[in-house]
DRENDO-1510 file (C-alpha; in Angstrom, 1 decimal, always signed):
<recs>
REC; n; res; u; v; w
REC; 1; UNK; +8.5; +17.6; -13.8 .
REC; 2; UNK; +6.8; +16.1; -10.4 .
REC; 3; UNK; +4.2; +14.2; -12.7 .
REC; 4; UNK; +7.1; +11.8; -13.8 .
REC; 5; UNK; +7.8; +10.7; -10.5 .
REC; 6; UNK; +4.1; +10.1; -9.6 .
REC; 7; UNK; +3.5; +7.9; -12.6 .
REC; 8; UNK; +6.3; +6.1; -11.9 .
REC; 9; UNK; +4.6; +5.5; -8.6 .
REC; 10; UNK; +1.6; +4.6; -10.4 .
REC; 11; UNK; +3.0; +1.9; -12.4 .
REC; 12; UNK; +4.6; +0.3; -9.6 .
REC; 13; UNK; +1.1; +0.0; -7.6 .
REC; 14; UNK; -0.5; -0.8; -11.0 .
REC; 15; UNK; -0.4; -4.8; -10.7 .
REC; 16; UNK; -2.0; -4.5; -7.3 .
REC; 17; UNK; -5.5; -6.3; -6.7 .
REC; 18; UNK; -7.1; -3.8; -4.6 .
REC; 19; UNK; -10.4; -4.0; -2.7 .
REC; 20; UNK; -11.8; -2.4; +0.0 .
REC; 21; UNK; -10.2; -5.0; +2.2 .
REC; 22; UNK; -7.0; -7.8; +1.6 .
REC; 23; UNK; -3.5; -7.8; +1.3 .
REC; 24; UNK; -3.7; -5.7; -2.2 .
REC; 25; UNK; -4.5; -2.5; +0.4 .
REC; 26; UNK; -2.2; -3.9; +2.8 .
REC; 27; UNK; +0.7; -4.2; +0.1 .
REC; 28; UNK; -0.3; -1.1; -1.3 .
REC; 29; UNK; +0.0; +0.7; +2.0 .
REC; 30; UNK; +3.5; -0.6; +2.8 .
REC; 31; UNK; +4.6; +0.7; -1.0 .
REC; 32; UNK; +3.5; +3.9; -0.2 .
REC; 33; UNK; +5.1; +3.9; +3.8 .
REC; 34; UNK; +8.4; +3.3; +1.1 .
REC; 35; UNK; +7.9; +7.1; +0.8 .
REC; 36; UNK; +6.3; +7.9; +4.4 .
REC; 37; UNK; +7.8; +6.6; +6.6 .
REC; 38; UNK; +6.0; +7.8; +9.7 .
REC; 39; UNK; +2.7; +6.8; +8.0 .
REC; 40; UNK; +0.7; +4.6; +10.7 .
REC; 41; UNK; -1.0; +1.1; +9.1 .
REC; 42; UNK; -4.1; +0.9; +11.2 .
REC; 43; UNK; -6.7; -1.9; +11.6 .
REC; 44; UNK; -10.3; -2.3; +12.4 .
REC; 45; UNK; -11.6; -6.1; +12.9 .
REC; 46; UNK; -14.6; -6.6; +10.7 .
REC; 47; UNK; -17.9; -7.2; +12.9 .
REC; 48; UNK; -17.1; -3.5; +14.2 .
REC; 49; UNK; -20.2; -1.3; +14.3 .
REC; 50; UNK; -18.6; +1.9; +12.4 .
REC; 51; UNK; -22.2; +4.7; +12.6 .
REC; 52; UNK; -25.0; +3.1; +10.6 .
REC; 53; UNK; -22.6; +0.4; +8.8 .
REC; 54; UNK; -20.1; -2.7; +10.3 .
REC; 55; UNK; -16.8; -4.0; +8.8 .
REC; 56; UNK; -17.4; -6.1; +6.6 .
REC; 57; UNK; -15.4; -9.5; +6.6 .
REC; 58; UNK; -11.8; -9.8; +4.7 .
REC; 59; UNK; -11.6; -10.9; +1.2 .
REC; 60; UNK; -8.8; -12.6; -0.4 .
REC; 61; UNK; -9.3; -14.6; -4.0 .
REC; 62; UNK; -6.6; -16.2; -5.3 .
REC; 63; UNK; -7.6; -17.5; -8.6 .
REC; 64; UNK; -10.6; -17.1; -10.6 .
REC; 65; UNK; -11.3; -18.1; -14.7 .
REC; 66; UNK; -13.8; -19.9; -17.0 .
REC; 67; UNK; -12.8; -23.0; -19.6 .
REC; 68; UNK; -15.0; -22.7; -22.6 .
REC; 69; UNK; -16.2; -25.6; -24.2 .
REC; 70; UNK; -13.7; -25.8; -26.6 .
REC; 71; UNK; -10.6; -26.0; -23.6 .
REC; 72; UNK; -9.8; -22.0; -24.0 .
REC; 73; UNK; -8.9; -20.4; -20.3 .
REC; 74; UNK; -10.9; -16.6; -20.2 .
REC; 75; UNK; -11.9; -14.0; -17.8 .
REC; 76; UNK; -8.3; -14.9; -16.3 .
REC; 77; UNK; -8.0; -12.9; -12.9 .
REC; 78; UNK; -4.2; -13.4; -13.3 .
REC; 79; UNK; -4.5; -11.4; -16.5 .
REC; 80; UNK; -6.5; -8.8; -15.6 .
REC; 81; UNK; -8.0; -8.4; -12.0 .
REC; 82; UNK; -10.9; -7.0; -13.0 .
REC; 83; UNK; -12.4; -9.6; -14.5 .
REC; 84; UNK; -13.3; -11.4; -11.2 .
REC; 85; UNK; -16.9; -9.6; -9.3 .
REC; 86; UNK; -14.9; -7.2; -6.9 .
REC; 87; UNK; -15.8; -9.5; -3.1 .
REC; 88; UNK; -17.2; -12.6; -5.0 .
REC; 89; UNK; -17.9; -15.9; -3.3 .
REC; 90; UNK; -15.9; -18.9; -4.4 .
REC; 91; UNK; -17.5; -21.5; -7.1 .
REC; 92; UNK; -16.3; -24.3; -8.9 .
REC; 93; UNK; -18.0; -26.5; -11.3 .
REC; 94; UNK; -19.5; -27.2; -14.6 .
REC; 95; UNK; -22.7; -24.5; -16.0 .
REC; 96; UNK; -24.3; -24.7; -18.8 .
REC; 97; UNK; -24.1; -21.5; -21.1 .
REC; 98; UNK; -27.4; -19.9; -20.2 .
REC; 99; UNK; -26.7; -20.1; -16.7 .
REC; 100; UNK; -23.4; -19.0; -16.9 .
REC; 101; UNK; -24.6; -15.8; -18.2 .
REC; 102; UNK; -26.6; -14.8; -15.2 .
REC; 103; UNK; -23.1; -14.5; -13.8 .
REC; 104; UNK; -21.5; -12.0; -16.0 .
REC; 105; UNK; -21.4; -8.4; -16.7 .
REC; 106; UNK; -20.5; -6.4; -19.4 .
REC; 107; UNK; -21.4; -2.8; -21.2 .
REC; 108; UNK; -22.9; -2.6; -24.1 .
REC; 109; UNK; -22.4; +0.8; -24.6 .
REC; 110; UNK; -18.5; +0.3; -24.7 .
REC; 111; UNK; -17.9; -3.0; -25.9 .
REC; 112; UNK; -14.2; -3.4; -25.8 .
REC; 113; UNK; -14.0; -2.3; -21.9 .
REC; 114; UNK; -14.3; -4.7; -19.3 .
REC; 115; UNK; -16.3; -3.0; -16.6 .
REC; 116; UNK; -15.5; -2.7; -12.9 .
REC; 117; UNK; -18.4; -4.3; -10.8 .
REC; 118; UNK; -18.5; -5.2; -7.2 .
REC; 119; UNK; -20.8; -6.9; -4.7 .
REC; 120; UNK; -19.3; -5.7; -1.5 .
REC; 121; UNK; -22.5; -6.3; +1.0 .
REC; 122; UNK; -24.7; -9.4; -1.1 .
REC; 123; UNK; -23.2; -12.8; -1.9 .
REC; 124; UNK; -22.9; -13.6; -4.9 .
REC; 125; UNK; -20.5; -14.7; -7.6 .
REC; 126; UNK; -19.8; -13.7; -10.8 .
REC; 127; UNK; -17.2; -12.3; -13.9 .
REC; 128; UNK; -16.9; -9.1; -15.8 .
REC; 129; UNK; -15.6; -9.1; -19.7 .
REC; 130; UNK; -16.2; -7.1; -22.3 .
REC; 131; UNK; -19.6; -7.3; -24.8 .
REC; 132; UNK; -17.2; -8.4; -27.7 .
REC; 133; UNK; -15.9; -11.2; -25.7 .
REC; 134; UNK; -19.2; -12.0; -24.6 .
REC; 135; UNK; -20.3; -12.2; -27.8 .
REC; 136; UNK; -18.6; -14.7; -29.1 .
REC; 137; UNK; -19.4; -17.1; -26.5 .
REC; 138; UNK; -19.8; -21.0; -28.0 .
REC; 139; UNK; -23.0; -22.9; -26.5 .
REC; 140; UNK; -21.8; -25.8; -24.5 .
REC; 141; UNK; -20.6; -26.5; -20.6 .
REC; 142; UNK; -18.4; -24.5; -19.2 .
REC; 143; UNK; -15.9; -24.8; -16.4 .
REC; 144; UNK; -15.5; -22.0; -14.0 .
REC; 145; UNK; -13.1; -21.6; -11.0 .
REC; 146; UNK; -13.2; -18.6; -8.2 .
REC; 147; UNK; -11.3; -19.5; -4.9 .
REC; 148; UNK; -12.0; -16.7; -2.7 .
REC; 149; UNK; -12.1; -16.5; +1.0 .
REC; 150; UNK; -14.1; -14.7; +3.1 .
REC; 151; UNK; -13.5; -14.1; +6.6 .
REC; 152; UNK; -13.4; -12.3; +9.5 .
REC; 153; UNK; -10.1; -10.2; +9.3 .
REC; 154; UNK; -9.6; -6.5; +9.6 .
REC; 155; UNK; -10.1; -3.3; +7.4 .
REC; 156; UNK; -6.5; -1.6; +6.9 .
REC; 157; UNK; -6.3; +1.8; +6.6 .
REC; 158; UNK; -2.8; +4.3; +6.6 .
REC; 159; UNK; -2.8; +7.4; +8.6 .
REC; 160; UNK; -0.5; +9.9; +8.7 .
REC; 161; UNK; -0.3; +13.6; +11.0 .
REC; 162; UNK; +2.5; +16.0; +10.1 .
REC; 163; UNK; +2.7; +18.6; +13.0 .
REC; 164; UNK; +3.1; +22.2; +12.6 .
REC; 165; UNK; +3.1; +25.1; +14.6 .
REC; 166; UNK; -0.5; +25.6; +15.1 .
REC; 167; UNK; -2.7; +22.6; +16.1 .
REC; 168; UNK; -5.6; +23.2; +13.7 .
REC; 169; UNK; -5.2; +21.1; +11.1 .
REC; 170; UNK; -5.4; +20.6; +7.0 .
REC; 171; UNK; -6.7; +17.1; +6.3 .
REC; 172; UNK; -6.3; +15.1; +3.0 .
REC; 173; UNK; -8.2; +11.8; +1.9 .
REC; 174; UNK; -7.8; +9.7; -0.5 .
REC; 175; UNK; -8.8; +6.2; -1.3 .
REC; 176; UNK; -7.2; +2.8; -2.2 .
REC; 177; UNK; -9.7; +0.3; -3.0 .
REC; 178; UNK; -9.5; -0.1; -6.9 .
REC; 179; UNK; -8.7; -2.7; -8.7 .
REC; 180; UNK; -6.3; -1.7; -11.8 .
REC; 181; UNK; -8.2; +1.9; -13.0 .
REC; 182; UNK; -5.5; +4.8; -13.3 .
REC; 183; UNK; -7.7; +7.7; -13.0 .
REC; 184; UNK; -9.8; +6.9; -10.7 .
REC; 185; UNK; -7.6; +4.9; -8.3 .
REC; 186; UNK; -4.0; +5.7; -8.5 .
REC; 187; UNK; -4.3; +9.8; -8.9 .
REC; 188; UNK; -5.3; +10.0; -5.8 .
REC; 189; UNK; -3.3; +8.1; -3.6 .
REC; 190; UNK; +0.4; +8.7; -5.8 .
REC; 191; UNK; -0.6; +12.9; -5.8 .
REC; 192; UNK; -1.0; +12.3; -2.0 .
REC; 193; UNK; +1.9; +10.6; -1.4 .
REC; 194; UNK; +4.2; +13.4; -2.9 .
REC; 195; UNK; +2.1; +16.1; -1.5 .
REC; 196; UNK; +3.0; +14.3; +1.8 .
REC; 197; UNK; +7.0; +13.8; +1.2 .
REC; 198; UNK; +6.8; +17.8; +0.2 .
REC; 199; UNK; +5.2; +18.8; +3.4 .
REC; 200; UNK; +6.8; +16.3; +5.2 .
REC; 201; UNK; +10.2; +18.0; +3.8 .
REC; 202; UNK; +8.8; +21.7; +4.7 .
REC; 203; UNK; +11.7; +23.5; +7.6 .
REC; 204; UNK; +8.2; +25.0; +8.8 .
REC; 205; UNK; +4.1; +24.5; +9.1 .
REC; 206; UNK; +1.6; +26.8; +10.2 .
REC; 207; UNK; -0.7; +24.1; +10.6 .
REC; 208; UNK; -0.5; +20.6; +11.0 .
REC; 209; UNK; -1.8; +17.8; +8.6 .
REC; 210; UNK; -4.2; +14.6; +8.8 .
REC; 211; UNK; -3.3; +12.6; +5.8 .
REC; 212; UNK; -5.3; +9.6; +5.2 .
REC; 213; UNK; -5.2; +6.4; +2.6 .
REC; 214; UNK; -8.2; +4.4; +2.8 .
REC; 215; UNK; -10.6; +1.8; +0.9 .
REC; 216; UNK; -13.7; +4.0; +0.0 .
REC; 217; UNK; -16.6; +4.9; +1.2 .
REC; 218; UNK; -16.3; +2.2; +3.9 .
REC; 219; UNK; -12.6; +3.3; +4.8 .
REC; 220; UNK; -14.3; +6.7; +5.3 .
REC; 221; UNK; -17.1; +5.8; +7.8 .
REC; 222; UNK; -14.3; +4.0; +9.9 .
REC; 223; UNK; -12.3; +6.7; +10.0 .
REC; 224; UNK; -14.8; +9.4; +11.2 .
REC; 225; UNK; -16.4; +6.7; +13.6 .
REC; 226; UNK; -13.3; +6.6; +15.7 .
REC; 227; UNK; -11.8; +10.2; +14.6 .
REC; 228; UNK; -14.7; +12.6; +13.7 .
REC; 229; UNK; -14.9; +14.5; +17.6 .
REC; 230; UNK; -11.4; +15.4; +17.0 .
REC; 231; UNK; -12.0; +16.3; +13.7 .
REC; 232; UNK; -14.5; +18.8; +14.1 .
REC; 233; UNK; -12.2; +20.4; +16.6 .
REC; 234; UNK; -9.5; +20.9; +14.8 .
REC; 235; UNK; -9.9; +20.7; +10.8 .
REC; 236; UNK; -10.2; +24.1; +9.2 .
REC; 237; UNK; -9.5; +23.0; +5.8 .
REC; 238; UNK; -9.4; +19.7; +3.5 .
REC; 239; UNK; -9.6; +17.8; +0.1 .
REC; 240; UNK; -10.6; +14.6; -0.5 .
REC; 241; UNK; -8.5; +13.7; -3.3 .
REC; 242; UNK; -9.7; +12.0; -6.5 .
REC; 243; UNK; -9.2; +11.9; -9.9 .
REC; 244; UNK; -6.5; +14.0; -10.1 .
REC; 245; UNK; -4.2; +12.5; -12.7 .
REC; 246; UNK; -6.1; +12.9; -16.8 .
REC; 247; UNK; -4.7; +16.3; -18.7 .
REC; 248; UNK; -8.5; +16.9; -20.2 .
REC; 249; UNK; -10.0; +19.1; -17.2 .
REC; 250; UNK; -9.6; +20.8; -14.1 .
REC; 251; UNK; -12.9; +20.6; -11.7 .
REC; 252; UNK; -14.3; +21.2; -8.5 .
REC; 253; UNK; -16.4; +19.6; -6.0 .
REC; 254; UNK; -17.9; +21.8; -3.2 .
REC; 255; UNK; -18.3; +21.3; +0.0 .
REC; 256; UNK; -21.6; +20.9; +1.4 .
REC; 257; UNK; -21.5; +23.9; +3.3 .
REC; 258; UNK; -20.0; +25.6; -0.4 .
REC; 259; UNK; -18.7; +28.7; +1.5 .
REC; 260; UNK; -15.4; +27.4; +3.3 .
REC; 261; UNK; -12.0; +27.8; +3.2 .
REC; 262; UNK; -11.4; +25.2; +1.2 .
REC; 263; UNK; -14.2; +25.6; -1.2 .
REC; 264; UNK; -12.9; +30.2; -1.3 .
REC; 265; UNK; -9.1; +28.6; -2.3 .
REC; 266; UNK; -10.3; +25.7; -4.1 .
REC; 267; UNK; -11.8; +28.2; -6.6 .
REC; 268; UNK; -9.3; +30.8; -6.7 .
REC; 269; UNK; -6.4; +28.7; -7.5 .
REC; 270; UNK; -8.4; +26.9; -10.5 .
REC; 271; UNK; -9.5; +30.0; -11.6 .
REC; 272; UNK; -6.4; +31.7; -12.3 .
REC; 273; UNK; -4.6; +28.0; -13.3 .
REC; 274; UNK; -7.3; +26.8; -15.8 .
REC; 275; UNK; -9.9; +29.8; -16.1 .
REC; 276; UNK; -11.9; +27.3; -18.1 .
REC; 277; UNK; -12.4; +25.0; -14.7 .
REC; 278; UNK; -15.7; +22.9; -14.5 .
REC; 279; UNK; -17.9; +23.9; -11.4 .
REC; 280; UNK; -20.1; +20.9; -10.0 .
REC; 281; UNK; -22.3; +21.2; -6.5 .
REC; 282; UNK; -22.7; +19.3; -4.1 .
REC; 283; UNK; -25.3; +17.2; -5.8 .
REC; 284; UNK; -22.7; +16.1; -7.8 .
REC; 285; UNK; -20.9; +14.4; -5.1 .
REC; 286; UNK; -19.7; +10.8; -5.3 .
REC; 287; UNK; -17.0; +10.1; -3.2 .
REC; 288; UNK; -16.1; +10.3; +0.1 .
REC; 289; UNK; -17.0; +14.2; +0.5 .
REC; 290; UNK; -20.5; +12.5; +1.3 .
REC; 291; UNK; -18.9; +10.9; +4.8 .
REC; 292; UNK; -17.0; +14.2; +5.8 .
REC; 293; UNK; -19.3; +16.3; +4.8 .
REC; 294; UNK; -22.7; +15.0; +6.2 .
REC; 295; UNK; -24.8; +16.4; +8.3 .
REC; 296; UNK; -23.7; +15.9; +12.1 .
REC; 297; UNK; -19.7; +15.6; +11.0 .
REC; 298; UNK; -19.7; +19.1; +8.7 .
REC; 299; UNK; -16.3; +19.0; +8.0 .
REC; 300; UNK; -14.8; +21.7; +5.7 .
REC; 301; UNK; -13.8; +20.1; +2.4 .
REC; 302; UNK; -14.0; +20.4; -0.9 .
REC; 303; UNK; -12.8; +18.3; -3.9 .
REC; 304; UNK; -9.6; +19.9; -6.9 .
REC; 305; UNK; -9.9; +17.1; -9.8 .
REC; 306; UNK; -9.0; +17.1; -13.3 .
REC; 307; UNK; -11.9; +15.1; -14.8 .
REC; 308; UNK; -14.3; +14.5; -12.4 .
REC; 309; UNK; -15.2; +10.6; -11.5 .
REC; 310; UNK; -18.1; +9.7; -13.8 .
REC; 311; UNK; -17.2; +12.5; -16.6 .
REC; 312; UNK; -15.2; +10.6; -18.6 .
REC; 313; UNK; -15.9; +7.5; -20.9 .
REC; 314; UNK; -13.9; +5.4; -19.3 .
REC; 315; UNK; -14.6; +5.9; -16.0 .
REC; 316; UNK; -15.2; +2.2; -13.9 .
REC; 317; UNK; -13.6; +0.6; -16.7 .
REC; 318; UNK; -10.2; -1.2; -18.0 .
REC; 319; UNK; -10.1; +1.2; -20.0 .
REC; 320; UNK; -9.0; +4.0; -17.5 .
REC; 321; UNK; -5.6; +2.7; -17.6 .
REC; 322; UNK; -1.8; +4.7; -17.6 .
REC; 323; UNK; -1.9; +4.7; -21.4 .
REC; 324; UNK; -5.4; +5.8; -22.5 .
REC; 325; UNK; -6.1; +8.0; -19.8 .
REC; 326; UNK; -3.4; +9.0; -16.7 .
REC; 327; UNK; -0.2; +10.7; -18.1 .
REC; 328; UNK; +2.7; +12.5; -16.2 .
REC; 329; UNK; +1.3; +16.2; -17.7 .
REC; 330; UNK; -1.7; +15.2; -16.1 .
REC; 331; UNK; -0.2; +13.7; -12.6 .
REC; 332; UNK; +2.1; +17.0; -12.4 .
REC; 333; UNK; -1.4; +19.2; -13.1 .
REC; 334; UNK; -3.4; +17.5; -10.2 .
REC; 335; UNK; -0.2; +17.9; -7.4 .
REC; 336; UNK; +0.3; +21.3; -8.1 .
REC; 337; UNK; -2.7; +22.5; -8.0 .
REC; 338; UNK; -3.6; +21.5; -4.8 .
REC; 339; UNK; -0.3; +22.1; -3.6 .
REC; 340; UNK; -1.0; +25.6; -4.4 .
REC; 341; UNK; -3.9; +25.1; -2.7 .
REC; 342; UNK; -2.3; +24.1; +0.5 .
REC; 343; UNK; +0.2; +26.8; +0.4 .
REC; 344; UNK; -2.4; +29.3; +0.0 .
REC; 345; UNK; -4.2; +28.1; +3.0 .
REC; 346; UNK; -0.6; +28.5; +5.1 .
REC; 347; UNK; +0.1; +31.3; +3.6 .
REC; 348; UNK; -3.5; +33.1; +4.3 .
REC; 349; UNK; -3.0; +36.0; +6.8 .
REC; 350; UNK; -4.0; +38.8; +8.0 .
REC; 351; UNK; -1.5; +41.5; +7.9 .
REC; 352; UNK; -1.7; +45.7; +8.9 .
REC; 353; UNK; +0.4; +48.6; +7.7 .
REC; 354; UNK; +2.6; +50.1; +10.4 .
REC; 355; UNK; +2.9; +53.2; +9.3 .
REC; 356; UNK; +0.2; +55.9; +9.3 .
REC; 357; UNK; -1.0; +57.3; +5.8 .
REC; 358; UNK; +0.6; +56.1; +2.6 .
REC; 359; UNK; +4.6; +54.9; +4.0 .
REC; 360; UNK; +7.6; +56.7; +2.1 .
REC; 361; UNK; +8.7; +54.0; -0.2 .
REC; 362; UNK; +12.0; +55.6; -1.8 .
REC; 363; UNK; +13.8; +56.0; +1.4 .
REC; 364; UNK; +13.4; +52.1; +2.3 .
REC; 365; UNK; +14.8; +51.6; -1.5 .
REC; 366; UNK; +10.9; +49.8; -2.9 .
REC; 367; UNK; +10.7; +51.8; -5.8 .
REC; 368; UNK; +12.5; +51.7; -9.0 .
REC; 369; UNK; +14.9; +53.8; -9.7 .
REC; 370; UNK; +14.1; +53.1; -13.4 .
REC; 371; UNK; +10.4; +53.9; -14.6 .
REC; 372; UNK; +9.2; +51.6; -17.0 .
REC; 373; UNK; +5.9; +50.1; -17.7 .
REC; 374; UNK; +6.3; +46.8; -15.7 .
REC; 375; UNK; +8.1; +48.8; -12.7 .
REC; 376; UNK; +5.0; +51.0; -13.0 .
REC; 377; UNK; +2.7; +48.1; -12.5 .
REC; 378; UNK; +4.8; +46.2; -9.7 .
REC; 379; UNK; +4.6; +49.6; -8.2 .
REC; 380; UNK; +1.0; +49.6; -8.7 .
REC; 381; UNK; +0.4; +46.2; -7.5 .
REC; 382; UNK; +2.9; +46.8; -4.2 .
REC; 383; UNK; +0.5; +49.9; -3.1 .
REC; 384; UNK; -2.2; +48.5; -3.5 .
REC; 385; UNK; -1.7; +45.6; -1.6 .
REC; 386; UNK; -0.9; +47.9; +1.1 .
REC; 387; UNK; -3.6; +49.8; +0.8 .
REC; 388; UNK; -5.7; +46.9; +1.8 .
REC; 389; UNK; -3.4; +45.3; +4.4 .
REC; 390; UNK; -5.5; +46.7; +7.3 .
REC; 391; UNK; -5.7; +43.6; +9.8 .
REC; 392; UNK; -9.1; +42.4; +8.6 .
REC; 393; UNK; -8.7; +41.3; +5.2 .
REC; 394; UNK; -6.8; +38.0; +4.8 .
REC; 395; UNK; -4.0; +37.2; +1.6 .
REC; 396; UNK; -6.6; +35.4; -0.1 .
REC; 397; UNK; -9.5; +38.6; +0.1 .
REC; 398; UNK; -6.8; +40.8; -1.2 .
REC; 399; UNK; -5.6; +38.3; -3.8 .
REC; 400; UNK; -9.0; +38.1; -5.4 .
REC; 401; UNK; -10.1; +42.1; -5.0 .
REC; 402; UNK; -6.6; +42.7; -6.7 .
REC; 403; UNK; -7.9; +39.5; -9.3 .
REC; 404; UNK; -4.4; +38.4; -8.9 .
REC; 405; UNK; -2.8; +34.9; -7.9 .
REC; 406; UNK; -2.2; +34.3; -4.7 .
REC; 407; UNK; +0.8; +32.8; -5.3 .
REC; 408; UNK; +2.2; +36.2; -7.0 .
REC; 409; UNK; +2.0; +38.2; -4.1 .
REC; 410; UNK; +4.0; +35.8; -2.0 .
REC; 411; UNK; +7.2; +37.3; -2.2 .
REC; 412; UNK; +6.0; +41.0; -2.2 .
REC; 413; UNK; +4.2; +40.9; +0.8 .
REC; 414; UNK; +7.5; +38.8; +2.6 .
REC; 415; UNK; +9.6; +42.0; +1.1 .
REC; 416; UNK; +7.3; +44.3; +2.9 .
REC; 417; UNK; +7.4; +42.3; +5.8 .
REC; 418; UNK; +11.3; +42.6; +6.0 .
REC; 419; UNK; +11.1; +46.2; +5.7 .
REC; 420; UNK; +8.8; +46.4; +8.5 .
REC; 421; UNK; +5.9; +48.5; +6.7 .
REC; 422; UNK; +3.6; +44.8; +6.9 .
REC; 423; UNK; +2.9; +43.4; +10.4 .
REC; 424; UNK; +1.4; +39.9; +10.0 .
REC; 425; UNK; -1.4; +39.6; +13.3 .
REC; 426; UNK; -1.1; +36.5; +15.8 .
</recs>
């Protein structure tokens, strides 16, 4: 099963302090090049206008915790990364209880989950712990220590283009800017990865891939800013790649546009893997579909999750971890389905009959020599198929007027090719 490998992956990048800028992306980024080899680590120096936004400056904390009154060491960043503000400012002294609390954050809805909260573009500093821990806080002065730099470094991003035969391209995002959250961070980048090393690994491509790993929203921007001209040339097709890695759901995330490519095979392959697939639109979004898919850059893509970001109780949380939440089932669920996705898309031609009126099928040896009722309806399904093979209707049109997989009629239609009764057009 693929999903073992990919939470294997996912363990190893678990530790990682992530953040939208640092050595945590630039260390998970050389992890994952273990796998890509040709995957390009980029930069972009912070103070660089990127549209509406700028890059912001580096961050890099190296220790952060609070001393109670009576000598106990919590909200250890070394235990759990989370528990620092995601980008907060450095502090170090004593605060009196009352104080203290203005600097920490907690949910009181789920009170044994330390929540994940960041200040990426305010100053401030601060600590996130569960309610039960906060709780039980004594009255007194505490001691609290956050070394964390900020400074003007660069943004690190990993890029990676697979060439095919055809220079139109498939691209793929996904991000790598979260602290230590399963879903909701790993999914994406570990199904990516393998979905890379498979097409990577292909003998042939129709179409060449754009493959991107990149801190959020932010990574986003950056990329279109210096890419999205190109872009809008050549991308017929993408997914922005989130959430994939939970066995509770399948979803999907339109486009903007809702009738692309990628939105037509984003629905077909759900519907015939998980018929009971949960439909969003496109005021749903939440990730970075809102970069690619804004007005003015209009690219074509569409989201394939299992849960959806934000549907799930522990969503933003230390909770969404590889035991509660992430399991290889789930991993192996979110690859393949976009990898069926992809191969759908490469496999998505138009194809005409040769032959005038309905071709002789027994003296090319296509039909059974036994009649039985499966032989009946291969027979059935193999007719039909040509029957609607007439150089306008792509694989996928035929796939869902037949209401059969894609994916099933793959080795039919190559059969008819080889026999010369399918012509596939240029």
């Amino acid at each position: 099963m693929k999903g073992l490998e990919l939470y294997e992956f996912a363990k190893e990048l678990w530790p990682i302090n992530r953040s939208i800028t640092g050595e945590g992306v630039r260390k998970t980024l050389e992890l994952i090049k273990q796998h890509l080899p040709d995957l390009e680590i980029k930069s972009v120096h912070s103070g660089t206008e990127v549209f509406d936004w700028v890059v912001p400056k580096e961050w890099h904390p190296t220790e952060a915790y609070i001393i109670t009154p009576s000598g106990d060491k919590i909200c250890d960043f070394k235990v759990n990364n989370l528990h620092l503000l995601g980008y907060s400012t450095s502090f170090d002294g004593n605060i009196t209880l009352e104080d203290l609390k203005e600097h920490l954050y907690t949910l009181h809805e789920q009170p044994e989950a330390i929540p994940y909260i960041t200040s990426y573009y305010k100053e401030r500093w601060g600590f996130c712990l569960s309610q039960n821990q906060f709780d039980q806080l004594e009255d007194g002065d505490y001691y609290v220590k956050i070394e964390a730099k900020h400074f003007d470094g660069v943004l690190n991003y990993g890029e990676l283009i697979i060439p095919g035969e055809n220079q139109k391209e498939l691209f793929m995002s996904t991000y790598i800017c979260h602290p230590s959250m399963a879903n909701n961070e790993l999914s994406g980048p570990t199904v990516v990865t393998f979905l890379a090393k498979w097409l990577s690994d292909l003998s042939e491509r129709k179409y060449t891939y754009r493959i991107v790993f990149i801190p959020e929203t932010i990574g986003s921007i950056t990329y279109l800013s210096l890419n999205h001209n190109e872009m809008k040339q050549k991308v017929i097709s993408g997914f922005n790649v989130s959430c994939v890695g939970d066995d509770r759901a399948y979803s999907y995330l339109p486009s903007r546009d809702g009738n692309t490519l990628s939105d037509d095979v984003a629905k077909h392959v759900l519907k015939h893997i998980d018929p009971g697939f949960k439909s969003y639109t496109w005021l749903d979004r939440g990730s970075d579909e809102r970069q690619y898919c804004a007005p003015g850059i209009d690219l074509p893509i569409a989201s394939i999750m299992r849960t959806k970001y934000g549907q799930y109780p522990e969503y933003h949380t230390s909770l969404d971890d590889l035991d509660n939440v992430v399991t290889p089932n789930g991993l192996d669920g979110g690859y393949w389905s976009i990898r069926k996705a992809i191969e759908a898309i490469e496999r998505n031609k138009q194809y005409r009959v040769t032959v005038l009126g309905e071709p002789q099928m027994g003296k090319r040896g296509l039909y059974p020599t036994l009649s039985t009722k499966k032989s009946g309806e291969q027979v059935r399904l193999m007719m039909d198929v040509i029957s609607l093979c007439d150089g306008e209707n792509t694989l996928l049109q035929i796939a869902e007027s037949l209401s059969t997989p894609i994916w099933e009629l793959y080795e039919l239609v190559d059969k008819l090719v080889e026999h010369k009764l399918l012509q596939a057009n240029e």
